[in-house]
N, C-alpha and C positions, 0 to 999 in steps of 0.2 A: 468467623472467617470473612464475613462481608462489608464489617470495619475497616480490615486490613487495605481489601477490595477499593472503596468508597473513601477512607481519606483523605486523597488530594482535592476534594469537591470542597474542602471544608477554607480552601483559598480561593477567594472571589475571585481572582484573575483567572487561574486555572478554570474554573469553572465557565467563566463568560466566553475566554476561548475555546472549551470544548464545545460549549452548546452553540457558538456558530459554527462551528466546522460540523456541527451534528445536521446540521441544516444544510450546510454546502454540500458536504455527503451524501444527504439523501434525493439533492437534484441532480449530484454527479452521477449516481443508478440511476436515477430515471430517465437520464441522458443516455447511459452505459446500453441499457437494456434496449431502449428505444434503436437507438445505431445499431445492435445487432442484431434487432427486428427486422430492420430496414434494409442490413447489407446481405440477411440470409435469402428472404423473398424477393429482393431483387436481383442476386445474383448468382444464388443457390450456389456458393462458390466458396471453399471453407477458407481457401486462398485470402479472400480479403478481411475474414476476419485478425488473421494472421497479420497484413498489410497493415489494417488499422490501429492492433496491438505496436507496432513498429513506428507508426506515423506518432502516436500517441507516448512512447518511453522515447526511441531515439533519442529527442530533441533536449535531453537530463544529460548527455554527453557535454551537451555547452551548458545546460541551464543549471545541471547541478554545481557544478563546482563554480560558475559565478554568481550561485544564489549564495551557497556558502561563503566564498569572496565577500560580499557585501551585507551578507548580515552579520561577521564581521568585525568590520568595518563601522557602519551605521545603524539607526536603529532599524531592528528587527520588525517590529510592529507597523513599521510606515512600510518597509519593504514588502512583508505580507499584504498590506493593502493595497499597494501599486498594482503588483501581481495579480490579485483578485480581480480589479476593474476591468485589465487587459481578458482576464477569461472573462469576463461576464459580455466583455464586445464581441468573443468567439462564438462563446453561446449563442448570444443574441444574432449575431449573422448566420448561422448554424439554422436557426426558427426561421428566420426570415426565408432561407434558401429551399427550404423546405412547406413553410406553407405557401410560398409562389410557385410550387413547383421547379425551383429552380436547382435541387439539391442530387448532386448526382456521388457515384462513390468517392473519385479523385477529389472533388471540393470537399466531402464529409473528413477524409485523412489530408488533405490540407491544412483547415481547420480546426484538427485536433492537434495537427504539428502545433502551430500557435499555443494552442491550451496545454499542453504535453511540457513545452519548454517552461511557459507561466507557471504552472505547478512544480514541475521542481525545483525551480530557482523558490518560489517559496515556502517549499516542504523543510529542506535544510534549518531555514529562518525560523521555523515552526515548532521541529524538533533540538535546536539547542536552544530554544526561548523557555523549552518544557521545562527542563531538569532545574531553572533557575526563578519558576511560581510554585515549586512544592520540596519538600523535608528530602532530604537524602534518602531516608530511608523510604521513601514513597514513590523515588522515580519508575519503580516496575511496576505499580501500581498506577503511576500516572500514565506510563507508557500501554498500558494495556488498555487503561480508559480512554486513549484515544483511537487504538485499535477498535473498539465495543462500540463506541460512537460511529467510527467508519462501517462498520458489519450492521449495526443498527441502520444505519441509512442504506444497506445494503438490503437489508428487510423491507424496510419501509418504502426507501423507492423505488424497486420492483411492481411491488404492489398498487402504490398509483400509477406506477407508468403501466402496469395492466388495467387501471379503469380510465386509465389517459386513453388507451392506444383501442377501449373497447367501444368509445366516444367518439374518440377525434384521431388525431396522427402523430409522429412521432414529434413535429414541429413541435405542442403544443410542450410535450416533454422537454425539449431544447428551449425552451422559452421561462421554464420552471428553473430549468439549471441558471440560467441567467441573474433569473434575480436573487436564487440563495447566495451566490456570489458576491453580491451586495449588501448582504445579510453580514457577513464575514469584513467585510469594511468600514461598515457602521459600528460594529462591536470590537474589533481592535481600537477603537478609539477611545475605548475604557481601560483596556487591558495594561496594568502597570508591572512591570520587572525591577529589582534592584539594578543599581549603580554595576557596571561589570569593567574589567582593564581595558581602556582604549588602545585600539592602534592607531599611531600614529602615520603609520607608514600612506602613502596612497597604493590605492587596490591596482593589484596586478597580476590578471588572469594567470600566466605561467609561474610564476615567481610564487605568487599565495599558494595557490596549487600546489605546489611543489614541498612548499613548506608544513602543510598538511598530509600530503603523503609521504614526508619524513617521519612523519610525529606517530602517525596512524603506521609503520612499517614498527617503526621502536616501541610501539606498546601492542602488545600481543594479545592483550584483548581483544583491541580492535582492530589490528588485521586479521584475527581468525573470525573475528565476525564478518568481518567485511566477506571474506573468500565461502564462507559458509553462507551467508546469502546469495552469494551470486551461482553457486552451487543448487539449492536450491529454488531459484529464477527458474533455471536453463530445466532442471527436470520435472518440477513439479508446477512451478506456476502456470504454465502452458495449460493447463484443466481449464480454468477463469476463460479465459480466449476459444476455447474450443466447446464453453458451453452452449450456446444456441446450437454449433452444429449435433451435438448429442440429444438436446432436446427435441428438436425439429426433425433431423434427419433418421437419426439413428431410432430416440424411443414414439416419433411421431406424434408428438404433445404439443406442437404450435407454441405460440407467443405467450399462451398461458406458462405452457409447463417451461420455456424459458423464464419466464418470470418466478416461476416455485421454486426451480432449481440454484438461480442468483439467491434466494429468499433464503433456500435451506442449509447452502454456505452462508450467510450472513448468519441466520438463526444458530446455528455451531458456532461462528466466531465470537458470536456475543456470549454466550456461554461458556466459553474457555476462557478470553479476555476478563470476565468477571469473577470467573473462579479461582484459574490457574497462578494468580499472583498470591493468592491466601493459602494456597496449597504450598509452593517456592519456600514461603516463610514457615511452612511448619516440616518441611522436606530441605529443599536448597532448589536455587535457579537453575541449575545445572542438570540436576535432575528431573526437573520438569521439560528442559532443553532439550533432551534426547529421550525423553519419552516422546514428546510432541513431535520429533523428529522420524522415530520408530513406528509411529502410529498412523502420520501422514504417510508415508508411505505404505504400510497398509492398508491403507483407508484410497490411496490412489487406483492401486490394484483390484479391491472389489468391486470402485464404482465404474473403471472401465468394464465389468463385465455382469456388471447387474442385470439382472433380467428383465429387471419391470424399470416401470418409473417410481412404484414406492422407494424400494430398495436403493435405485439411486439416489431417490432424494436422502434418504438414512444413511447413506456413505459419504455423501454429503456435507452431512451436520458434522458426522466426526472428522470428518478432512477438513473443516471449515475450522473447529478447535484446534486441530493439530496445529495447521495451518497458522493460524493466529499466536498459538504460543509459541511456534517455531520463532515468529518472525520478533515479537515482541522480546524474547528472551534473547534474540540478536541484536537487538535495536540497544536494549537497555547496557546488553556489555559495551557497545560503544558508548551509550553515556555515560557510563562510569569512567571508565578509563581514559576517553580524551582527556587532554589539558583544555584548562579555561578558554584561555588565550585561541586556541586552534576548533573549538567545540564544533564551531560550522563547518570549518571547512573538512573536518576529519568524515564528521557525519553527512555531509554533500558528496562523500567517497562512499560510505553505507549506499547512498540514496542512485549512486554514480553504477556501482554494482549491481544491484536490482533493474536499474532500469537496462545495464546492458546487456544483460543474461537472458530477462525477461523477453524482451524483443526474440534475441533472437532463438532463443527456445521457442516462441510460439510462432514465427515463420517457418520454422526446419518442421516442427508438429504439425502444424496445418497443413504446410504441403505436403508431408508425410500421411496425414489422415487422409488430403483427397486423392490418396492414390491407394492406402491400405484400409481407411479405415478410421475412425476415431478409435474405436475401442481395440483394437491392436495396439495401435501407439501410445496408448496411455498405458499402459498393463507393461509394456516395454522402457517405458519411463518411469515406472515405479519400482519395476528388478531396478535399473540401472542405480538411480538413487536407494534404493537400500542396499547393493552392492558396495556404492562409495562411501554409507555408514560403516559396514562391515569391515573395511580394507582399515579403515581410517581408527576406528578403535583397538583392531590388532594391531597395525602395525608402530600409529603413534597414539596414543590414549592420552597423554600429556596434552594434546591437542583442546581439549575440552577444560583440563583445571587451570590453564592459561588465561579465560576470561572468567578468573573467580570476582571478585571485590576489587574495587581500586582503592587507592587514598583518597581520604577526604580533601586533600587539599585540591581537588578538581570540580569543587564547589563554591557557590556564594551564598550569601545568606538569600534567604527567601523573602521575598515582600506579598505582604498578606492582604 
């Protein structure tokens, strides 16, 4: 099962780009963790973590669909590094503002607007570069290891940013994200893709747009993915965003057990991400789909009302799997299914979704928690999402064999 898992590593490209994003990732938690160190004891206001989470997607409204516009258009690999340099100067003013003292909440969610917009314009570039460094049959496998790598960093930088933050201050963490970002720009300089169909046309925010959410309406793949992840943004993602205040407020474990609890989600994604594609292949995608789908929501519901901190951190890890195969096994129908020609921009509508859901799912939850409660709200959002599983399998169940397999001809050859 762990061949299955591990085969896309066995192409050098794929591989050089996971392992710097495995790097960027895990300064992006150390960053992650650090900011909501800083904006919980500073402002004991669940409000801003909600504000941050907004400051931070919002800005995929414009960034995603002209990152997709543009990669395109040109290459993909220079436009990931463009993007990359611009965060590492957000980062880096992020440290700077922070160990002068100069870093207050509004300039923290300024600053990640900037970094917010950088990464989706080149998240898009990122994920139709995937499908085209590994075998057909390995995209859900490639897709999930760049999930594992994301959760791995999700592990790992929790845990320095709690021997960062047990030492020194969050700057010092913000300064770490800086240069993994440059890490990611040095190593796209290796990373080679096959020859793909050029567009000739020049790039045209409305016009390309437009053309991609034709393509993405007409293949049913991926509009049902599309609308299933933005579905679950708005009710389950909102967990991620409301962690420190659970950890802090509610089970009283400070900046550590913020740090275990980011860890124990990463620890679950990495373990579903490296399993659940080997399982797909000897079951089907589909039903791995809506297990992950069934599971996360029960797995939402227990960890709102855990009692301890073990416990949540154990509801955690399996909402952290679920979690991860949900997302991955939505990810990959859209890359099957888009056409060549459109691969970015279709999947800049994927990335488009997530991040508008995301948002505002976790402003409506936060300021819903600090007025009820973390653990009411979440227990309330996890009926709600298995109710919309529920409605959705009675009443349309074709729903789901819709994003089965696509044609092969919405690939290129791979370069090794």
């Amino acid at each position: 099962m762990a061949s299955a898992s591990f085969a896309p590593l066995r192409h050098r490209s794929f591989a050089l780009a996971l392992g710097s994003n495995f790097v960027s990732s895990t300064g992006t938690w150390m960053q992650s963790v650090a900011l909501g160190y800083y904006l919980t004891v500073t402002t004991h206001n669940a409000i801003w973590l909600g504000l941050m989470t907004v400051a931070a997607w919002l800005p995929a409204l414009i960034g995603s669909p002209l990152g997709g516009i543009m990669a395109d258009h040109y290459s993909r690999q220079r436009w990931i590094q463009a993007n990359n340099l611009a965060q590492a100067a957000a980062a880096s003013a992020l440290a700077i503002a922070e160990l002068t003292h100069h870093l207050s909440a509004p300039l923290a969610c300024y600053l990640a607007i900037v970094e917010g917009l950088c990464s989706s314009a080149s998240w898009s570039a990122w994920q139709s570069l995937l499908p085209d460094l590994v075998g057909r049959d390995e995209v859900l496998a490639a897709v999930s290891l760049g999930s594992a790598q994301f959760n791995l960093g999700r592990i790992l930088g929790p845990v320095l940013a709690a021997g960062t933050l047990a030492i020194g201050n969050p700057g010092w963490c913000f300064a770490a994200n800086a240069v993994s970002f440059i890490v990611v720009v040095v190593a796209f300089s290796f990373v080679r893709s096959p020859s793909r169909p050029r567009v000739t046309s020049r790039p045209a925010l409305v016009g390309d747009t437009m053309i991609g959410l034709r393509a993405a309406w007409w293949s049913r793949g991926c509009r049902n993915a599309i609308i299933g992840v933005g579905t679950v943004a708005l009710f389950i993602s909102p967990f991620i965003t409301l962690v420190p205040a659970m950890a802090i407020d509610v089970l009283h474990s400070g900046k550590v057990g913020t740090s275990l609890l980011v860890a124990a989600q990463g620890a679950g994604a990495v373990i579903g991400a490296l399993t659940l594609p080997a399982l797909a292949k000897r079951t089907s995608r589909l039903t791995v789909l809506r297990g992950s789908m069934v599971t996360m929501a029960l797995m939402e519901a227990l960890y709102a009302y855990s009692p301890d901190f073990p416990l949540a951190a154990a509801a955690l890890v399996v909402l952290g799997g679920s979690y991860v195969g949900t997302l991955t096994g939505l990810n990959t129908s859209v890359q099957l299914h888009a056409p060549v020609q459109e691969r970015s921009r279709i999947l800049s509508l994927y990335v488009l979704s997530l991040s508008l859901f995301y948002p505002l799912g976790a402003v409506i939850q936060a300021a819903l928690a600090h007025a009820f409660g973390v653990r009411l709200v979440s227990l309330v959002a996890a009926l709600a999402f298995g109710l919309v599983l529920a409605l959705l399998s009675f009443f349309r169940p074709q729903f789901w064999h819709e994003m089965a397999s696509a044609p092969a001809q919405n690939f290129i050859s791979v370069a090794e």
